[in-house]
C-alpha positions as CSV (number, residue, x, y, z in Angstrom):
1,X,19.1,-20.2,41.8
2,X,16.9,-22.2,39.0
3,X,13.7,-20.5,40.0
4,X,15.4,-17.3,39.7
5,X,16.6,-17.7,36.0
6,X,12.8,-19.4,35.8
7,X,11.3,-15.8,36.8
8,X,13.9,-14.1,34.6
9,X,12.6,-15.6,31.7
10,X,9.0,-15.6,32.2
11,X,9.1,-11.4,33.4
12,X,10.9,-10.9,29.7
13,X,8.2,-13.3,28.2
14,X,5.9,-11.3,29.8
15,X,6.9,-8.0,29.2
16,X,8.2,-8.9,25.0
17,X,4.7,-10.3,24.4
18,X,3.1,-7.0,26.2
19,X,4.9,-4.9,23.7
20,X,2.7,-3.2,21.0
21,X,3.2,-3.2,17.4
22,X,5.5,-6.6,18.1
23,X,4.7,-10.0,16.3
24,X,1.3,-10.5,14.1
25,X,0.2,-6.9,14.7
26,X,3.3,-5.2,13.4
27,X,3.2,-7.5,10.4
28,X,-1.1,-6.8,9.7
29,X,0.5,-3.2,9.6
30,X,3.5,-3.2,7.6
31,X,0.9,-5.7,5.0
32,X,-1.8,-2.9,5.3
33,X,0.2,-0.3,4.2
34,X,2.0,-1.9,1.2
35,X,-1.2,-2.5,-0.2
36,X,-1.9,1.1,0.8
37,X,1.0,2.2,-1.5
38,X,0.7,-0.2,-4.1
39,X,0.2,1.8,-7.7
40,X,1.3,4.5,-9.8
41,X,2.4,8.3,-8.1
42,X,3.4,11.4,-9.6
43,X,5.7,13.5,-7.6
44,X,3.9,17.2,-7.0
45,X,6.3,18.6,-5.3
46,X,10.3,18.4,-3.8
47,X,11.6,20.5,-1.4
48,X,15.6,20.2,-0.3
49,X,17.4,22.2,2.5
50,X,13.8,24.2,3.1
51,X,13.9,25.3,-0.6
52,X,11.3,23.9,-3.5
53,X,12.5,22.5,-5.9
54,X,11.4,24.3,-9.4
55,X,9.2,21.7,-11.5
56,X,11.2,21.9,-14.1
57,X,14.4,20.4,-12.1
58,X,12.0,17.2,-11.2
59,X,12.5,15.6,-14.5
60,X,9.9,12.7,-15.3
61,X,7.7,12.7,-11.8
62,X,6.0,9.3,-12.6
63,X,7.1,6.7,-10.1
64,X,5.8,3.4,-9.1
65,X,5.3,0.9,-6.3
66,X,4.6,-2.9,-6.9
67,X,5.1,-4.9,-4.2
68,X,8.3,-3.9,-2.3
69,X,9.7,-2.2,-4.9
70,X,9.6,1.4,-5.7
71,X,10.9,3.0,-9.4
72,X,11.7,6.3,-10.5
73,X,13.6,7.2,-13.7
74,X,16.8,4.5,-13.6
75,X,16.2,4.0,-9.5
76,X,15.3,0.6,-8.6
77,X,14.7,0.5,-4.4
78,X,13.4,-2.2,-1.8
79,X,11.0,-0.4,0.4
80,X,10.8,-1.4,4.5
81,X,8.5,0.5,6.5
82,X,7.1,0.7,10.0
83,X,3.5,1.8,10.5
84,X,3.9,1.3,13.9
85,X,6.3,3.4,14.3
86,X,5.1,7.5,15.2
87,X,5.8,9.0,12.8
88,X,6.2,6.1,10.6
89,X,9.3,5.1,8.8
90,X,10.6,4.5,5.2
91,X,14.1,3.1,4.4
92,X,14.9,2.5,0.5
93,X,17.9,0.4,-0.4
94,X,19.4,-0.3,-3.6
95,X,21.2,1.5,-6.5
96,X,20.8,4.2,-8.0
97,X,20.7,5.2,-11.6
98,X,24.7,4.9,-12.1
99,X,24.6,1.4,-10.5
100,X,26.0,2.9,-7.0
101,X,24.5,1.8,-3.9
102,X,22.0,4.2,-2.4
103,X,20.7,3.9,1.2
104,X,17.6,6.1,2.4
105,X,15.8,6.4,5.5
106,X,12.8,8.3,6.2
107,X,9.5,8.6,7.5
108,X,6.0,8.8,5.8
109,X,2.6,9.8,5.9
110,X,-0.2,8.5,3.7
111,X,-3.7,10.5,3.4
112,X,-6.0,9.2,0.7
113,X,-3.8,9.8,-2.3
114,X,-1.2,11.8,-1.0
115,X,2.0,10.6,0.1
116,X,4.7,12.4,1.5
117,X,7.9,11.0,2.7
118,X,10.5,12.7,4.1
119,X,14.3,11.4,3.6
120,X,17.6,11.9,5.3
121,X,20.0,13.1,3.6
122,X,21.1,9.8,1.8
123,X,23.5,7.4,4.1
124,X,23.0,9.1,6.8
125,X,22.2,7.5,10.7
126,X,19.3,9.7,12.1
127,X,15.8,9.5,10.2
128,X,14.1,12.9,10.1
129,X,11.6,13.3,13.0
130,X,9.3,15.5,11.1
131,X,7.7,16.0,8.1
132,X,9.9,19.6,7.1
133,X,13.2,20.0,5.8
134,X,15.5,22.4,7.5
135,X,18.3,24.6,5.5
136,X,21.8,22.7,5.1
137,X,20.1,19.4,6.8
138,X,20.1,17.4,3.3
139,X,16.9,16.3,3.9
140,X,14.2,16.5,1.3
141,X,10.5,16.3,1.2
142,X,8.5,14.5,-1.5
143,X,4.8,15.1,-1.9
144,X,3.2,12.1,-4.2
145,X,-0.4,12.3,-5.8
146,X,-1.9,8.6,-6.2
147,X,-2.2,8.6,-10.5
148,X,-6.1,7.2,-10.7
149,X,-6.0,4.3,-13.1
150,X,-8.2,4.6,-15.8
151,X,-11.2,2.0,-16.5
């Protein structure tokens, strides 16, 4: 019975550690990408329910990311993600700008200095499994363009 709860525990050892994206790897991601998304974005674009929104409805598009947390207008959010995740995820916790608690989850992409995430409708379960919104869903897509810092 002992050498049975012995070859148990080594076939999970075994099989955890064979796992990809688990221990120091997932970490070297997750760091590689905050630094990745470290700086100063303007929002380009917002589309809700497979609509755009109208530039004019964005409001001030200048939002920021320094070290895990992300700000736009009165929103202060802790950023998670998983790189190694496909497609990769988001999820933004904190309040929003009436003091409420606000939960997001999401998934991103990151080419160069684009960024595009694409939320859930806020509080909701399911992350979106694709980078589109779809009418009534609640989900929305942000496009970010990386602000170059001047010299």
């Amino acid at each position: 019975m002992r050498w049975q709860s012995l070859t148990l525990v080594t076939v999970g050892l075994v099989m955890a550690a064979s796992q990809p994206g688990l221990g120091g790897e997932k970490e070297a991601a997750v760091k590689e990408d905050m630094k990745l998304l470290q700086g100063n974005w303007t929002v380009v674009s917002i589309q809700v329910n497979s609509k755009d929104l109208p530039k004019d409805k964005i409001g001030d598009p200048n939002a920021t990311i320094k070290g895990d947390e992300y700000r736009i207008h009165d929103f202060r959010l802790r950023i998670t993600i998983d790189p190694t995740k496909k497609p990769k995820t988001i999820d933004m916790d904190g309040k929003d700008g009436n003091g409420k608690p606000l939960s997001m989850i999401g998934i991103y992409e990151l080419a160069d200095d684009t960024l595009r995430i694409c939320f859930a409708k806020p509080g909701a379960k399911e992350r979106p499994t694709k980078m589109e919104t779809m009418p009534d869903s609640g989900q929305s897509l942000i496009v970010y363009k990386r602000n170059k810092e001047k010299p």
